[in-house]
N, C-alpha and C positions, 0 to 999 in steps of 0.2 A: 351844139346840139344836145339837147335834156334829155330825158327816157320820158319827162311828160309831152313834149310836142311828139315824138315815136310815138308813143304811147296813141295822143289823139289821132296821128294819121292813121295809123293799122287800122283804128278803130273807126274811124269815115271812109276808110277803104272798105274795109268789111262792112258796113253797114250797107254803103253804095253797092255792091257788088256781089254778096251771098257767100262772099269766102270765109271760112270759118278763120276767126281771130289767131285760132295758134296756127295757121297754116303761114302765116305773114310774118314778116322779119324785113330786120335794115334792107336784107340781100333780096327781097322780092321785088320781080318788075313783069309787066303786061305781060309779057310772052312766059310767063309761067304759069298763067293762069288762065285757061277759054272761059272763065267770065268776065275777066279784067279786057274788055274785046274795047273795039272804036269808040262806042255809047256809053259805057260802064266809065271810060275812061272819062270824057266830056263832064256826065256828071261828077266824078270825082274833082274836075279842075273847077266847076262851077260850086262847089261846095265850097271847096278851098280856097277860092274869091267870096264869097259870103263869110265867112268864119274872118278872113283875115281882113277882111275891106279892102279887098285889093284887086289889079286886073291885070290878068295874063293873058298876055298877045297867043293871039294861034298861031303863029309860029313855034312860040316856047312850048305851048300847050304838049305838042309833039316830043318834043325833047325830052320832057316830066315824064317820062315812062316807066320809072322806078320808086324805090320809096326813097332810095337813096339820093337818087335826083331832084324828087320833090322837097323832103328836107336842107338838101344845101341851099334850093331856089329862096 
């Protein structure tokens, strides 16, 4: 794990979702946040399959609730 993929995730998180960039870290996940809600969420996993060309099952989708879970995914 780089501090540039960190790096771009904070930064497509925050962009999806209104949370200001220094509020975000490794240790940030959904439930820290009331903008990071069900929707906020979705778009961040559709980003994240666009940027990577990739596709996550909705199952996982759910799982991904952190940054730290998105980066290991």
């Amino acid at each position: 794990m780089t501090n540039i993929k960190l790096e771009k995730l904070i930064s497509l998180i925050s962009k999806t979702t209104t949370i200001k960039i220094n509020d975000l870290n490794i240790n940030s996940c959904a439930n820290d946040f009331a903008k990071w809600d069900s929707l906020a969420h979705l778009r961040i996993m559709l980003e994240i399959e666009k940027m990577y060309k990739i596709k996550i099952s909705t199952s996982k989708m759910s799982e991904l609730n952190s940054v730290k879970s998105i980066l290991s995914y």
